[in-house]
N, C-alpha and C positions, 0 to 999 in steps of 0.2 A: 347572406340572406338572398332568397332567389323572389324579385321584384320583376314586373311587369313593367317593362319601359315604354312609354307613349311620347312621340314628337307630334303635335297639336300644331298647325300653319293656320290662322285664323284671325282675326281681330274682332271679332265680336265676342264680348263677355259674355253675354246672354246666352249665346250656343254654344263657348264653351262650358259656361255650366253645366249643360243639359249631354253636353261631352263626356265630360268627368260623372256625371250621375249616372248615364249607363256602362261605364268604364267599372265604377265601384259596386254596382247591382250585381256585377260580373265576378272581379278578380275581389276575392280576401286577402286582407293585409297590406302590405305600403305599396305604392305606385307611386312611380317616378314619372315625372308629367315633366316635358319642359314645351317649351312655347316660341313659335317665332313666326311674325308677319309678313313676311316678303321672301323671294324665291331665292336673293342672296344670303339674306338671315338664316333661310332654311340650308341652306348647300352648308354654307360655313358651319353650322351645328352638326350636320351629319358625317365632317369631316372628322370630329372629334371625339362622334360616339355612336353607338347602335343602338339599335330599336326596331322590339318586337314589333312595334304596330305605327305606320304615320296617319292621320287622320289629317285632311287638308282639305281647304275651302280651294275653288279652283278659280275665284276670279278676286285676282290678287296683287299685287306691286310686285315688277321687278326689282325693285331695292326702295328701303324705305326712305319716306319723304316724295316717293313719286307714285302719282294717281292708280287706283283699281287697273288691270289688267285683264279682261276676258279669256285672254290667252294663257296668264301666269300659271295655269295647273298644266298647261302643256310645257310651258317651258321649265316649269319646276322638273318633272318626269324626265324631259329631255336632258336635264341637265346633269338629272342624278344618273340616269345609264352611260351619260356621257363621261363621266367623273370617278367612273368603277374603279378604276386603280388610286383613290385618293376620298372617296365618301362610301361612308358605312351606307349601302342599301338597305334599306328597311324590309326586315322576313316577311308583313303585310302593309298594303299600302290602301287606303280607303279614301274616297275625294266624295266629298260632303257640300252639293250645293243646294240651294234655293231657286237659281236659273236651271228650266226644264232644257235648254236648247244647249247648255254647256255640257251636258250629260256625253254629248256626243263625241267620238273620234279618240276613245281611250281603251278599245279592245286590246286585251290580250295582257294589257299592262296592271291593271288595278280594278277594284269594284266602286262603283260611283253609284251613292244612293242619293236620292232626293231628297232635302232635310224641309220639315213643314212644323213650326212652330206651335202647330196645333193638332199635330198628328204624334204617334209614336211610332207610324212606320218604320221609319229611318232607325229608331233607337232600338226597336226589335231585330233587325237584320244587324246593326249593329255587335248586338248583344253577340249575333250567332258567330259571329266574326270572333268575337274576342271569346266564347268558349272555346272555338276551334284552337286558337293562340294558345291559351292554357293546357290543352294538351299536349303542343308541340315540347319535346322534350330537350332541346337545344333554350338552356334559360341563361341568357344575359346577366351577368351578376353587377349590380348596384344597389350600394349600401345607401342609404335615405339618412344623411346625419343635420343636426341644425346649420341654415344657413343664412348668412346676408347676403341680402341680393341689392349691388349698388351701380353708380347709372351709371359708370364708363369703367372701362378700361384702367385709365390713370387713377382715380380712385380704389380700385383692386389691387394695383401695385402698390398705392402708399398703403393703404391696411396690411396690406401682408407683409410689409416689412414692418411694419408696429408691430404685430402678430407675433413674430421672427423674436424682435428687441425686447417687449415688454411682457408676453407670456408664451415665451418658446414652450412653457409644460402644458397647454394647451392646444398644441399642431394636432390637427388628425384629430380634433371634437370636433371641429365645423367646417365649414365651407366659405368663402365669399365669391359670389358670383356675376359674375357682370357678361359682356356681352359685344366682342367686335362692331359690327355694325348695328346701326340702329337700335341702340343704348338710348338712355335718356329716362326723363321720371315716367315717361307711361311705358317704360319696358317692366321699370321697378314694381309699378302698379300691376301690370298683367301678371308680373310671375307671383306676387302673393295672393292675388286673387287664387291662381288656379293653384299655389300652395295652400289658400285656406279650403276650398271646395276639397280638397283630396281626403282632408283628415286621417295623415298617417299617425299612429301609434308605434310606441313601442312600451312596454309594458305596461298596459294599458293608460297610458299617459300620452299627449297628442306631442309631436314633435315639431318646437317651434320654427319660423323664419324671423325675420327683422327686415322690413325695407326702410331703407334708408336715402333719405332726398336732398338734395342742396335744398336750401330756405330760401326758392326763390318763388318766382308763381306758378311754371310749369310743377315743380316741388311742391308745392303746396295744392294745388287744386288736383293732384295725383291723390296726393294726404286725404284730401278732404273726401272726394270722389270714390276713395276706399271705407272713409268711415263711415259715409253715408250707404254703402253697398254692402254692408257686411252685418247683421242685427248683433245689435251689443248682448253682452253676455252669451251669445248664442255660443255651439260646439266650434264654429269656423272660429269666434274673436278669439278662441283658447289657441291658437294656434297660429298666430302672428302678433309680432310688436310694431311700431313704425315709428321711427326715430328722424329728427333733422339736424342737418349740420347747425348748428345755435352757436351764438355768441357763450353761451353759457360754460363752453369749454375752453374757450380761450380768454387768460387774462386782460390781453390787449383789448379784444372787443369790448371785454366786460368793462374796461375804464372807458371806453370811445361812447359808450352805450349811456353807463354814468353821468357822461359829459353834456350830453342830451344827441347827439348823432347814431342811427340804425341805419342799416342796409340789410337788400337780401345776401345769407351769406352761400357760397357752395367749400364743398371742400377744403379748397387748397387757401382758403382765408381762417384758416385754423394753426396758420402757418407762423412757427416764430419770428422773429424780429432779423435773425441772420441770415433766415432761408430767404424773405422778403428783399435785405437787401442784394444779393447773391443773382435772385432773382431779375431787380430791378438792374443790377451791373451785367449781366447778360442778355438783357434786352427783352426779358419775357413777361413785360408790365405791359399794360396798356392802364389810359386815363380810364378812369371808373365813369360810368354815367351818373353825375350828380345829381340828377331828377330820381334816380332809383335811393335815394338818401329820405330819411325820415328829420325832421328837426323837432327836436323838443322841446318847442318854443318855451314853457316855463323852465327849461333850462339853461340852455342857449340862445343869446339874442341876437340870432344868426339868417338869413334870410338863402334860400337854396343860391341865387345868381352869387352870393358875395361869397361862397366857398371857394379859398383858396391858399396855398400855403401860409401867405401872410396874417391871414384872416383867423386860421386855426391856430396860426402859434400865438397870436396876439389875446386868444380864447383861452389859452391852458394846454393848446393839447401838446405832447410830447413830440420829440422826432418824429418815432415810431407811428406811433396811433396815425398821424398826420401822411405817414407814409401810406397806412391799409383804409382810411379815407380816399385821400385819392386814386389807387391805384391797385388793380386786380391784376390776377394771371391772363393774359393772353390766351384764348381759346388754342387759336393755331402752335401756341409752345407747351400746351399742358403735359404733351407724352416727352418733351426736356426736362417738364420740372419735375414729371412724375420719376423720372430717372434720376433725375439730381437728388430727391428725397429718400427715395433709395439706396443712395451710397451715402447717404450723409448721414451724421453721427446719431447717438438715441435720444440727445437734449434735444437737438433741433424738430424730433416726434414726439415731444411730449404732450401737446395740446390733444394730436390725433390719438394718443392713448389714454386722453380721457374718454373722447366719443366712441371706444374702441369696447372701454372697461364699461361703458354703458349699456351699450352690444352685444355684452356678454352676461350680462346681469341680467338681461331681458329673454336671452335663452337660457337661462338657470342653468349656466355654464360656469363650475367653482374652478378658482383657481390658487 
């Protein structure tokens, strides 16, 4: 399939909207859109792929989590001719701002239009840019297949060995995608937005994603902040699912839950009883925040300070449960555990191939 590949540097949804609307006025058929906010996010994506067209805000973060940059569109530029033996340059490169005075000091390199929310200026030159593109006869081949888009790294390695273990006859229908750097639930959020604006088909049927969030609050106001963005029933809702990591797939939560005790969960507490303790004998726990704990007062007659081993087992709870009450993955060891799970047997992923088979049911992926 010969797709039109756009890399988008931006963090406003609202302009990438109006992005993707004059992208599709343009180009017929799938378009491959990916997305990245900062100048390191953008280098490390272009290492690994090319593209017809980049379309980029120019005052931006040098890496994400650190402030606007006036500079960023320079040093984005800089970095990418600096980097020629090792990043795909983009065949056009277009810088899209709002600031008139950043327009400046980019001859020779790129076209820089001024974007005005109430104009179609910009979207009209735009457009001309991307006829140009469609004629050029050097086309980038990428297949557009259903994908999950989840928030790190370590989470893409454990799914794909579930993937591996529990429906090897399914490789090669989908994708799960995440994201070196600045990862996290509003990465998941940006890329189904601009998967749902894209509206690719394939026989005439819209081609789903799934994003998928820990169930924690960054997780959840990503969830909500999509449902509320996206009009129900519309041609966009056809075209994405959004799942969260839920106690629902793990037995253990599911009696801790019973018991009257909730927490947010993410991933890696989808985890059996073996991998946990495994976990806890190589030092990759930390104390759970017991203020992020729910009590079920007409269940348990338990008060949040008086949470602690003694207190759970005197309550009912098992080893087990009492262990994933108190005790989470260590942020700083998750790419050890995410490795440990990967070499570990397919009982110890059973939990993660329910959320797996959920995943796949939601892209009307048989297996």
């Amino acid at each position: 399939m010969n797709n039109i590949n756009v890399l988008v540097v931006d963090d406003d949804l609202t302009k990438i909207a109006k992005i993707i609307e004059a992208i599709k006025d343009v180009v017929e058929g799938a378009i491959s859109i990916d997305h990245a906010t900062s100048v390191k996010q953008a280098i490390e994506i272009l290492k690994d792929k090319a593209y017809h067209l980049m379309v980029t805000d120019l005052n931006m973060p040098l890496r994400e989590g650190e402030i606007e940059n006036v500079n960023g569109g320079r040093a984005l530029i800089k970095n990418i001719y600096r980097q020629t033996n090792v990043v795909n340059v983009p065949m056009y490169i277009v810088g899209l701002t709002q600031f008139e005075d950043l327009k400046q000091g980019f001859n020779g390199y790129w076209k820089i239009l001024f974007y005005d929310s109430t104009s179609n200026d910009w979207k009209l030159k735009l457009k001309g840019i991307l006829n140009h593109v469609k004629l050029v006869k050097t086309y980038l081949r990428t297949e557009i297949i259903e994908t999950i888009f989840v928030e790190g790294d370590t989470d893409n390695t454990v799914l794909n060995k579930v993937l591996k273990l529990y429906y090897a006859e399914i490789i090669g229908k989908l994708r799960i995608e995440s994201v070196e750097y600045g990862g996290g639930a509003d990465w998941v959020e940006r890329q189904v937005f601009i998967w749902a604006k894209s509206l690719n088909l394939r026989d005439r049927d819209y081609i789903k994603c799934v994003g998928l969030f820990d169930n924690d609050k960054s997780g959840l106001d990503s969830f909500d902040r999509l449902t509320d963005s996206i009009i129900a029933n519309s041609a966009e809702d056809k075209t994405f699912a959004l799942l969260k990591t839920s106690y629902k797939y793990s037995t253990i939560l599911k009696s801790i839950k019973s018991k009257g005790i909730v927490f947010p969960t993410v991933l890696e507490d989808l985890s059996t009883m073996q991998s946990f303790i495994d976990a806890k004998n190589n030092g990759w726990l930390i104390s759970r925040n017991l203020r992020s704990l729910t009590i079920n007062s007409e269940v348990l007659n338990l008060a949040i300070g008086d949470v602690n081993y003694d207190s759970l087992k005197n309550a009912g709870f098992k080893e087990d449960e009492i262990i994933f009450v108190l005790y989470k993955v260590n942020d700083e060891y998750k790419t050890d555990y995410a490795q440990y799970l990967k070499n570990t047997n397919k009982e110890n992923l059973l939990f993660y191939s329910y959320l797996l088979k959920d995943c796949l049911e939601k892209l009307r992926i048989t297996m």
